[in-house]
VMD Tcl script that builds the backbone (N, CA, C; Angstrom):
set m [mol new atoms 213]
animate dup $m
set s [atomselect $m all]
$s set {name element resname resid chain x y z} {
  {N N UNK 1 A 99.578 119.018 131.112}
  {CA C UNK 1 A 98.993 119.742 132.225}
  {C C UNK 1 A 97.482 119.607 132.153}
  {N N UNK 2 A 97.026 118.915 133.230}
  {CA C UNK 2 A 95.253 118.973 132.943}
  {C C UNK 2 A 94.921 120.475 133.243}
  {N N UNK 3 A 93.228 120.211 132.844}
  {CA C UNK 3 A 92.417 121.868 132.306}
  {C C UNK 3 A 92.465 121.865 134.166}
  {N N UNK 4 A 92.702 121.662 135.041}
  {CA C UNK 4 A 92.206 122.022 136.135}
  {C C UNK 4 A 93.421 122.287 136.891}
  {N N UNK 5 A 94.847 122.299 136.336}
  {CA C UNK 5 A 95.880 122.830 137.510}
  {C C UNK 5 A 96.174 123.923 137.214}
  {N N UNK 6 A 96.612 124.505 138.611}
  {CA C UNK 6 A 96.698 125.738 139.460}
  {C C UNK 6 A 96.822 126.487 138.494}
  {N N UNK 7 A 96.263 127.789 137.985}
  {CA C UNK 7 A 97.030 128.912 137.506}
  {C C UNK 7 A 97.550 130.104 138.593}
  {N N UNK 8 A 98.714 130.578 138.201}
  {CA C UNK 8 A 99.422 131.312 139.341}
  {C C UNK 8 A 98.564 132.964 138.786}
  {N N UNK 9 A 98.994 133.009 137.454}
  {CA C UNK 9 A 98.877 134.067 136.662}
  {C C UNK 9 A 98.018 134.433 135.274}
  {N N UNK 10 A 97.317 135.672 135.361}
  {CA C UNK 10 A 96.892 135.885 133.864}
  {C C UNK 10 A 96.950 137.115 132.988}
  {N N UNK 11 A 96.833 137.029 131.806}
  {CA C UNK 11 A 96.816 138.593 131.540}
  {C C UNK 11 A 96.444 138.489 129.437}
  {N N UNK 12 A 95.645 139.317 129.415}
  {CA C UNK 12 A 95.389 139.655 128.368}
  {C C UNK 12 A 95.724 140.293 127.382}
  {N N UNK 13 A 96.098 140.208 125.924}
  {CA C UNK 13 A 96.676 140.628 125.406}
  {C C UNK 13 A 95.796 140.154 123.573}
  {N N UNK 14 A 95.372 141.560 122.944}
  {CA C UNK 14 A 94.347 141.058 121.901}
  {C C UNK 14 A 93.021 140.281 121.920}
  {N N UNK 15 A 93.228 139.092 121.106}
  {CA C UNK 15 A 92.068 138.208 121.541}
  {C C UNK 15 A 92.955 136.337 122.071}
  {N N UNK 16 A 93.896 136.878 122.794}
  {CA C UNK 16 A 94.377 135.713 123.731}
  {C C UNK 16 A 94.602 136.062 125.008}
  {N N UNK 17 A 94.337 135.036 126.196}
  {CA C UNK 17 A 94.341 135.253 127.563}
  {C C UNK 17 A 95.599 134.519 127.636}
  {N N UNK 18 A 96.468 134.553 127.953}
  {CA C UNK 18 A 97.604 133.729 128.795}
  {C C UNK 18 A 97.764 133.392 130.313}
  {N N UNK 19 A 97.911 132.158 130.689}
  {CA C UNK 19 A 97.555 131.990 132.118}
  {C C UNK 19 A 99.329 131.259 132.414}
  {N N UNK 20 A 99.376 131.464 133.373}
  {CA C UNK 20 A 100.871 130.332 133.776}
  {C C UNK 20 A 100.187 130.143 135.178}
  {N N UNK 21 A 101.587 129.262 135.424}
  {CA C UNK 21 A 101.315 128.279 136.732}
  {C C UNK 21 A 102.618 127.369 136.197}
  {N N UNK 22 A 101.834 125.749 135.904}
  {CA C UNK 22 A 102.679 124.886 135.866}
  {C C UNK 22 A 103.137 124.692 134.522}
  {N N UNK 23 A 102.915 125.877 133.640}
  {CA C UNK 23 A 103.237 126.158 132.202}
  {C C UNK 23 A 102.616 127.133 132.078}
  {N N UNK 24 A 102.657 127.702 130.476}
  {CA C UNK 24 A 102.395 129.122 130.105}
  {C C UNK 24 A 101.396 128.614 129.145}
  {N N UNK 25 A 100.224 128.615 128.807}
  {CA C UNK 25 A 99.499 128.355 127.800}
  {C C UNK 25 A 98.728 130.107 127.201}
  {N N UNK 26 A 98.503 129.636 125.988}
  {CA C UNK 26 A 97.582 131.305 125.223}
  {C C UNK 26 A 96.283 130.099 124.863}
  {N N UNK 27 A 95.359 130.926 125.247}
  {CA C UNK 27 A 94.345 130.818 124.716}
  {C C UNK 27 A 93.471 132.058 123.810}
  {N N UNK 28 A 93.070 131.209 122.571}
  {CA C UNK 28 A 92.144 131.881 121.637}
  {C C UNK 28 A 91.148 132.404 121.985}
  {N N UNK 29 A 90.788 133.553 122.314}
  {CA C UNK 29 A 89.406 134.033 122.444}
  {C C UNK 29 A 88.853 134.339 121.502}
  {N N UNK 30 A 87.729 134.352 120.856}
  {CA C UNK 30 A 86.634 133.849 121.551}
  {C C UNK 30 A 86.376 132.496 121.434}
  {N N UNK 31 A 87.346 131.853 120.698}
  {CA C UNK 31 A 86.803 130.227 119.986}
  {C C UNK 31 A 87.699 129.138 121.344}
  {N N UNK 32 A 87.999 129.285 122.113}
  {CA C UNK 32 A 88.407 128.793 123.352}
  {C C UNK 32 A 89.777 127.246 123.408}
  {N N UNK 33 A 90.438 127.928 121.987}
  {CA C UNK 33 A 91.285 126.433 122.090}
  {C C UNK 33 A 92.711 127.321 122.797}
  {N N UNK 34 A 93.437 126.117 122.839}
  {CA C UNK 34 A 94.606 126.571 123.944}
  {C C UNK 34 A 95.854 125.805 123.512}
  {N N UNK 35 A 97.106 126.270 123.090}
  {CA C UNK 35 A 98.308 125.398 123.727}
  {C C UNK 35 A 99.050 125.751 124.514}
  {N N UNK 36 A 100.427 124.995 124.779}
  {CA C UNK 36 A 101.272 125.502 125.888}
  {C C UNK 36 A 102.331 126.401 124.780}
  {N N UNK 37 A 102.556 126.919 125.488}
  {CA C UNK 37 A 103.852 128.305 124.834}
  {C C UNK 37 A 105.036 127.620 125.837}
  {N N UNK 38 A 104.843 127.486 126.775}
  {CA C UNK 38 A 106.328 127.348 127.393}
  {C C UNK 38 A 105.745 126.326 128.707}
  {N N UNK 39 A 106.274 125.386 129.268}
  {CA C UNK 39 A 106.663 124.586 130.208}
  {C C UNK 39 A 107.784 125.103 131.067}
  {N N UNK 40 A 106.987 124.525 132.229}
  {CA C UNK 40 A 108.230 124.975 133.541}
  {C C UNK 40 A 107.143 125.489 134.538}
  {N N UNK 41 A 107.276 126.133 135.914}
  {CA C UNK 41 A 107.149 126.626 136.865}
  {C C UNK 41 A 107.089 128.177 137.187}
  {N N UNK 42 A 105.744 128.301 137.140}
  {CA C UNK 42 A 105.839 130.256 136.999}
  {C C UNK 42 A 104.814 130.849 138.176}
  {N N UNK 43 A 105.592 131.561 138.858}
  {CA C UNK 43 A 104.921 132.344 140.358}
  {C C UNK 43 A 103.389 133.063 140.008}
  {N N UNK 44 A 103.105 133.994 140.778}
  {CA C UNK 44 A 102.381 134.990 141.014}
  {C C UNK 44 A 103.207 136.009 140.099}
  {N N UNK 45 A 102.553 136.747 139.662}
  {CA C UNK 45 A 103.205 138.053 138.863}
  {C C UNK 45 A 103.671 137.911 137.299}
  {N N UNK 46 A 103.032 139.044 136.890}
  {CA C UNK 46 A 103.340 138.727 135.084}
  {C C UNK 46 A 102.778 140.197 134.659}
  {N N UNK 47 A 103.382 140.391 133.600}
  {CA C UNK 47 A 102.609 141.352 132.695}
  {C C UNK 47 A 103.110 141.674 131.025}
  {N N UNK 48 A 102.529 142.247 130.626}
  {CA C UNK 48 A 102.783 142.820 129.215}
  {C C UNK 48 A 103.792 143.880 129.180}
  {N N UNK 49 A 104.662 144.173 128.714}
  {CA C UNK 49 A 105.365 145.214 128.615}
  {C C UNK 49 A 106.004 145.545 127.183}
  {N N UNK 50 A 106.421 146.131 126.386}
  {CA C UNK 50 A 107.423 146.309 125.404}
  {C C UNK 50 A 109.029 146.535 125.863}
  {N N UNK 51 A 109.478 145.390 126.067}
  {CA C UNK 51 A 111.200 145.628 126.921}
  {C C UNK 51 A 111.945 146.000 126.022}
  {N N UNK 52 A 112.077 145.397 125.031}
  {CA C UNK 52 A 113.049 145.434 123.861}
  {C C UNK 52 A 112.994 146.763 122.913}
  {N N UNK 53 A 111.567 147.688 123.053}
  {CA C UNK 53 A 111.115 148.560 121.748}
  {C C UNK 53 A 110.872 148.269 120.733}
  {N N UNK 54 A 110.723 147.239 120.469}
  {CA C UNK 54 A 110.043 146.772 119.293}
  {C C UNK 54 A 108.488 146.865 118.990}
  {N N UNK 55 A 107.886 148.130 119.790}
  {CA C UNK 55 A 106.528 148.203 119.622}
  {C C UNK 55 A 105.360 146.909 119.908}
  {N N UNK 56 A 105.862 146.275 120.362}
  {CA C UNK 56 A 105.096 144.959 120.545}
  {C C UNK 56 A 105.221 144.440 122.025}
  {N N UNK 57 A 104.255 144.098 122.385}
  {CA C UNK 57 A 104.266 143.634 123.687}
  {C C UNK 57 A 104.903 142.361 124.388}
  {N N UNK 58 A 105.749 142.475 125.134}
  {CA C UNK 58 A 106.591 140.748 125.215}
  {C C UNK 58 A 106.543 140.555 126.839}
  {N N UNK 59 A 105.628 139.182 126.873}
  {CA C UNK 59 A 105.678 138.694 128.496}
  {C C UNK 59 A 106.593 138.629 129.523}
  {N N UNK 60 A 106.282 139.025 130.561}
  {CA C UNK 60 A 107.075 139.426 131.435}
  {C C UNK 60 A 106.687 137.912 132.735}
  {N N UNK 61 A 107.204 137.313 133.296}
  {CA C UNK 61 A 106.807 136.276 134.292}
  {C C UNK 61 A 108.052 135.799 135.445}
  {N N UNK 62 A 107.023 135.312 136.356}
  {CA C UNK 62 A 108.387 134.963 137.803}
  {C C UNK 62 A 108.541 133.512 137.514}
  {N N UNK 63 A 109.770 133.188 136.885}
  {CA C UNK 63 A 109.971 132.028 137.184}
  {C C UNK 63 A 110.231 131.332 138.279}
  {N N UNK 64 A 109.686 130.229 138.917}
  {CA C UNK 64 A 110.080 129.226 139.925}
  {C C UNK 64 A 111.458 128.364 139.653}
  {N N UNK 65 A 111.700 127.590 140.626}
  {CA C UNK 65 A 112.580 126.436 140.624}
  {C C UNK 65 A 111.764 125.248 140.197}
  {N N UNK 66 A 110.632 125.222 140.506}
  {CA C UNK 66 A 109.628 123.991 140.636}
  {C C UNK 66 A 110.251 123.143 139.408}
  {N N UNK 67 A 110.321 123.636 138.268}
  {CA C UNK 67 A 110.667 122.418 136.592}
  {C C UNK 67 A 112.176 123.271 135.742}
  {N N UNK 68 A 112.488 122.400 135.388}
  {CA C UNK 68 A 113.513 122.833 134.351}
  {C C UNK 68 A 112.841 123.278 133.462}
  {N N UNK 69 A 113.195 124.172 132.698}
  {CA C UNK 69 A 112.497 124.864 131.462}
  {C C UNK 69 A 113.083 124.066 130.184}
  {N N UNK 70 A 112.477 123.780 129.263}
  {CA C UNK 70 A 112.918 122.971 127.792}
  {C C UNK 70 A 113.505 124.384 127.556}
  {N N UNK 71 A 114.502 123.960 126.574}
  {CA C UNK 71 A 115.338 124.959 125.876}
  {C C UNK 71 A 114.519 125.179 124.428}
}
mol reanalyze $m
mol bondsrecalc $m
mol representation Tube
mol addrep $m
């Protein structure tokens, strides 16, 4: 995915920003490196939540049709 396609979505969490779009990447703040967390197709809308109770925060996102997701 080049540094310049679409992000749909972002949201902060510690010292990483996570953006999706045409994948899910975390980026390191403040030292600015980045990988992808997940591939595939992701809408408008996302957030942090604790679903499970495990005290920890676990991403929430709209998946598209746009890509198959790797397993």
């Amino acid at each position: 995915m080049p540094h310049d396609a679409p992000v749909a979505g972002v949201a902060l969490a510690q010292h990483q920003l996570i953006t999706w779009g045409r994948c899910v990447r975390s980026w390191d703040l403040p030292a600015g490196g980045h990988r992808v967390l997940l591939p595939g197709s992701f809408a408008e809308g996302g957030c942090f939540m604790d679903v499970n109770g495990d005290g920890r925060p676990d991403l929430i996102l709209n998946e598209t049709e746009g890509q198959a997701r790797a397993s």
